[in-house]
N, C-alpha and C positions, 0 to 999 in steps of 0.2 A: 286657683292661685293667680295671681297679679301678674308671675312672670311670662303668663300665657297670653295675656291681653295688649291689645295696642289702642291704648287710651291716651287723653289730655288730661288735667287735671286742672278746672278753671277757678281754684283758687288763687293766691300769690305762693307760690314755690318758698318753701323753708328747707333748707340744705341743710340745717345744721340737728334734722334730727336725727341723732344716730346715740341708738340704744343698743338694748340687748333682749333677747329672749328671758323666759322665765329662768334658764340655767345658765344665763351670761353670755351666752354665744348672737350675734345678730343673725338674725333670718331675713334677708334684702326681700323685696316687694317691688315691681317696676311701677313706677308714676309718671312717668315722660319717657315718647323714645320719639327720634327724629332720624330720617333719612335723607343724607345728604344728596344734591342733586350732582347727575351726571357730570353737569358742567363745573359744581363747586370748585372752586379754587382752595389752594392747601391755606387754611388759616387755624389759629389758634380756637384748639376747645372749646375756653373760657368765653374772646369774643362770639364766637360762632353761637352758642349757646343762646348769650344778650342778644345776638339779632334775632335767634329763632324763637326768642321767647319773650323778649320784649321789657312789661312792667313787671312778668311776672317774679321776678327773678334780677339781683344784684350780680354786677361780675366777683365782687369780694364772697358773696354768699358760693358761688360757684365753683371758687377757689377753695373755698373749707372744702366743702363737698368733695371737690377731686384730691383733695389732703385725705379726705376720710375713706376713699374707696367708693364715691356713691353714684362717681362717675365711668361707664362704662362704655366702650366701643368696640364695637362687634363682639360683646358678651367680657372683656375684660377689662382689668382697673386701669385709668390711663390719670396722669398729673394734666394739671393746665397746659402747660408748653405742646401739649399733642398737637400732632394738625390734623386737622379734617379732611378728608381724602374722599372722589368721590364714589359715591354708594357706601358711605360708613354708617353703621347703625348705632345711632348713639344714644345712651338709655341715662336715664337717672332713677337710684333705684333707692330705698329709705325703709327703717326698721318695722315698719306697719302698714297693713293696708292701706290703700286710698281711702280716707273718708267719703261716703256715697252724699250724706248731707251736712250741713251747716250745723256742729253740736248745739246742743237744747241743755241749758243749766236745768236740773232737774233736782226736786229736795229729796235729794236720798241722805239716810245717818252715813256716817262715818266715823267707824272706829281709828278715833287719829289716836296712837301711838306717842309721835312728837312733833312736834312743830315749832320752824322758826323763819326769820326772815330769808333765809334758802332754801329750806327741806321741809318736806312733811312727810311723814313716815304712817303709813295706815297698815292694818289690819282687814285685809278683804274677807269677806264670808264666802264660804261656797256658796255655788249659784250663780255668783255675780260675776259678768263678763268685763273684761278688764278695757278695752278697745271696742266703738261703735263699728259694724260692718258684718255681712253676712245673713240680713236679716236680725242683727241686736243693734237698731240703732238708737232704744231710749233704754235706760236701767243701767247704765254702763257705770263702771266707775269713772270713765272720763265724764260723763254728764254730772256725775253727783262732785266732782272736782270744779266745774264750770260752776254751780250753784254755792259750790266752800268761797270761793273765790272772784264771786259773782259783785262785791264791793271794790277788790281790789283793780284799779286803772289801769295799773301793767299787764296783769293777768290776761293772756286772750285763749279760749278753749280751741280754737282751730290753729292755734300756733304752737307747731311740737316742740320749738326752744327751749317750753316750759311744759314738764307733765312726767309722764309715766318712763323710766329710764331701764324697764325691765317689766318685764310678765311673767303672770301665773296664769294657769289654765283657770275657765268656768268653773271648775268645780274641786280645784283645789283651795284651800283656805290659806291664810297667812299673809306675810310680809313685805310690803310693796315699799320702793320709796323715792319720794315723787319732787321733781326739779322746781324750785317758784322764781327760779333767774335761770337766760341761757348761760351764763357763767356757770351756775351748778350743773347744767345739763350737761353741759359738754364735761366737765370733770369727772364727774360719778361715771358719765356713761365709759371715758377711761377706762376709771378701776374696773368697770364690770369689761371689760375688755381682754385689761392684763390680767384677768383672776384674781386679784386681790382684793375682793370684798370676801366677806364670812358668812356663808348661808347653811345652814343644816335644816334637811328636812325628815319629817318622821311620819314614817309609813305603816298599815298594817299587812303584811302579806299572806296570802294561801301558805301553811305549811312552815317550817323550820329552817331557814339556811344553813347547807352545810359546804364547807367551814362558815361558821357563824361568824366571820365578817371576812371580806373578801374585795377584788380588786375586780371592775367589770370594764374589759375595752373591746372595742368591736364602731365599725362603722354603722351610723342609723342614716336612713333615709326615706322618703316616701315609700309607702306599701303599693306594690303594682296591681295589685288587684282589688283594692279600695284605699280610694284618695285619700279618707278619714284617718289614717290610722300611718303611723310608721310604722320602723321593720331594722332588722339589724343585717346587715352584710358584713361579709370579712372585713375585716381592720386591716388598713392599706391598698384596700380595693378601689376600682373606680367608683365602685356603686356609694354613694353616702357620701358621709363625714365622721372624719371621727371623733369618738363618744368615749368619757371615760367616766364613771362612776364607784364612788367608795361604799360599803356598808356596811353595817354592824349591827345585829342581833343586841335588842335592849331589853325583851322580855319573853320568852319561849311562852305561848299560850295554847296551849294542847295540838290543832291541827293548824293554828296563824301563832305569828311574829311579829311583836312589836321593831321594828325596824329604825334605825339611822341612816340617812343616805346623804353624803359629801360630793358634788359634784365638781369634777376636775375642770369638764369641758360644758357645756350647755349647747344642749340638743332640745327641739319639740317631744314634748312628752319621754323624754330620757332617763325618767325613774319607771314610770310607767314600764318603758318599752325594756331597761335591762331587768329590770326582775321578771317581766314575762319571760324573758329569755335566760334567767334564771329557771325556770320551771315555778316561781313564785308567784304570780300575777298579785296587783294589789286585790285588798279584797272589795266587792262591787263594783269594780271597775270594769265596767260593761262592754267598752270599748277594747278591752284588750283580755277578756273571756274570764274577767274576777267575777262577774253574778253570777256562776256557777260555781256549785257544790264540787270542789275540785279537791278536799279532803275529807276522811271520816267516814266511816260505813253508814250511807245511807239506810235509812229509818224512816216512820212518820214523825217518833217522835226529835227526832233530828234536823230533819226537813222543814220541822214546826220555827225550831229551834236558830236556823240559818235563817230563815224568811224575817221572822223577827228580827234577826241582827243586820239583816239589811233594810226592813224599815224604818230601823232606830237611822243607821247611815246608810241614805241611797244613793251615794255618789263614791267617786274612788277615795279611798280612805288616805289622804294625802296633806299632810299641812307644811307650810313654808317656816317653821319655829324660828331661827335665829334670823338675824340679819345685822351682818357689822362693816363700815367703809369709814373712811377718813373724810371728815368733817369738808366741802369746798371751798371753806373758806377762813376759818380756824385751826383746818389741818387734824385737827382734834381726833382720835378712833372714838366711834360712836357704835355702839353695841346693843341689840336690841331684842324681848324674846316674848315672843307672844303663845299665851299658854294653848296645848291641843284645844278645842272646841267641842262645844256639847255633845254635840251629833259623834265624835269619834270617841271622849269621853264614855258615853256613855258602852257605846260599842265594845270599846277594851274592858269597860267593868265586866259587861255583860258574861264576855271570855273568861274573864279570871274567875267567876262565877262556878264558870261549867268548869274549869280546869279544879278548884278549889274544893269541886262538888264528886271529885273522880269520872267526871263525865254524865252529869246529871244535866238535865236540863230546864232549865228556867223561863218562865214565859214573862 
């Protein structure tokens, strides 16, 4: 994680990215921190910042930035007017990793949904990583947005003003939608803010919820005993953030659940992590113990049965389906629904199958 490192970042500094996670919540990244000296003299944030940083960085850009929270001394949010004090540690911190390289327009398809002179609205596949970094720095959807946009003069892929305003996991499918002016940037990343955009996602999980739709709150946070993975703690503890999630049972399918999940708050993996704590894990979701046979008496010919429904889908059974926010610039509600996908398609026939067959099973 970024917020462990003390790094420069020798691009030009853009302050004004500030988005959201895949469930609307921002997850900050540090990209600049400076230590002010012993002798510093008490002066303004803002100026202080333009000396320590130079070209990289506008005092007006600095100013959004500490409007927005991105501005941080000694680990808290401070406005421009602060003074620098000395031995302050002063961070800047922004909704995504530090880019490691210089994006690469790269000809990937794109299932564009809609597009216009503000917004373009895509349809990710699983598989595909949404942000370069961590060892994915070509295949991203940010590289295949550099090559969409690769005519247009304004467009620059290393400038987060314009791009991605919210994430989805690698290997969730679904709904993205993506800024082509800082003016919509900053807007939409608003709505995703105060909660008022519309996103329904549809899951398939291990087993039946019961009650079959239900309210899920509880704080999520890193897992202490593997980085990968969050973790639920009490709701209103220190540990975490808090997390709130809705769902609803769309189709009982023998030992899994066709599932609806509404999120209240947006957390890292937050459907994931409350249905595991459900006792539901999605299913093949390997990361959080769905590739196991966690329902159904084991068989060969069952076991036959599960293997194949995770070949059909080898990844967590997860799509982003709706997606609705207020136009940036006509104001306009824009509602959007992209259908489940093959790979999960086929999976839930496969289910209805075996349910339809009294617990037969189908190769």
């Amino acid at each position: 994680m970024a917020e462990e490192e003390e790094y420069f970042d020798d691009r030009e500094l853009d302050l004004e990215d500030i988005g959201a996670t895949a469930d609307g919540e921002r997850e900050m990244y540090e990209h600049f921190r400076f230590v002010a000296d012993k002798g510093q003299a008490l002066l303004r944030v803002d100026k202080y910042l333009v000396a320590v940083m130079g070209k990289q960085s506008s005092r007006n850009r600095i100013q959004q930035a500490a409007e927005a929270g991105c501005i941080l001394v000694n680990g808290k949010p401070v406005k421009s007017n602060y003074r620098v004090k000395p031995l302050d540690v002063v961070t800047i911190v922004m909704d995504r990793p530090r880019y490691e390289l210089e994006i690469t327009a790269e000809d990937i398809p794109l299932a564009i949904v809609y597009e216009d002179d503000d917004v373009l609205v895509v349809n990710k596949p699983a598989g595909m990583v949404v942000h370069p970094g961590h060892g994915n720095y070509n295949g991203t959807l940010v590289n295949a947005l550099a090559w969409h946009f690769r005519d247009n003069p304004d467009y620059d892929s290393d400038d987060p003003r314009m791009g991605l305003v919210h994430r989805i996991d690698k290997d969730t499918s679904g709904l993205l939608v993506v800024a082509k002016t800082p003016d919509a940037k900053t807007n939409l990343g608003r709505q995703f803010f105060a909660k008022t955009t519309k996103r329904e996602y549809v899951a398939l999980v291990w087993g039946i919820p019961e009650p079959p739709q239900g309210r899920v709150e509880t704080n999520i946070g890193r897992d202490t005993r593997d980085r990968l993975r969050m973790a639920v703690y009490p709701s209103g503890g220190s540990e975490g953030k808090h997390a709130v999630t809705h769902y609803s049972v769309i189709e009982p399918l023998g030992h899994v659940a066709l599932v609806k999940c509404v999120l209240e708050t947006g957390r890292t993996h937050q459907i994931r992590v409350h249905m595991r704590h459900l006792g539901h894990p999605l299913f093949a979701d390997a990361r959080y113990g769905g590739d196991e046979i966690l329902r159904g008496v084991r068989s060969s010919s069952y076991n036959r049965f599960i293997a194949n429904c995770m070949e059909l889908c080898p990844r967590q059974a997860l799509h982003a389906r709706t997606l609705g926010f207020i136009h940036p610039r006509t104001g306009k509600e824009m509602f959007f629904e992209a259908p489940i996908p093959d790979d999960m398609t086929a999976l839930i026939e496969k289910w209805r199958g075996y349910v339809g067959g009294s617990g037969s099973f189908q190769n």
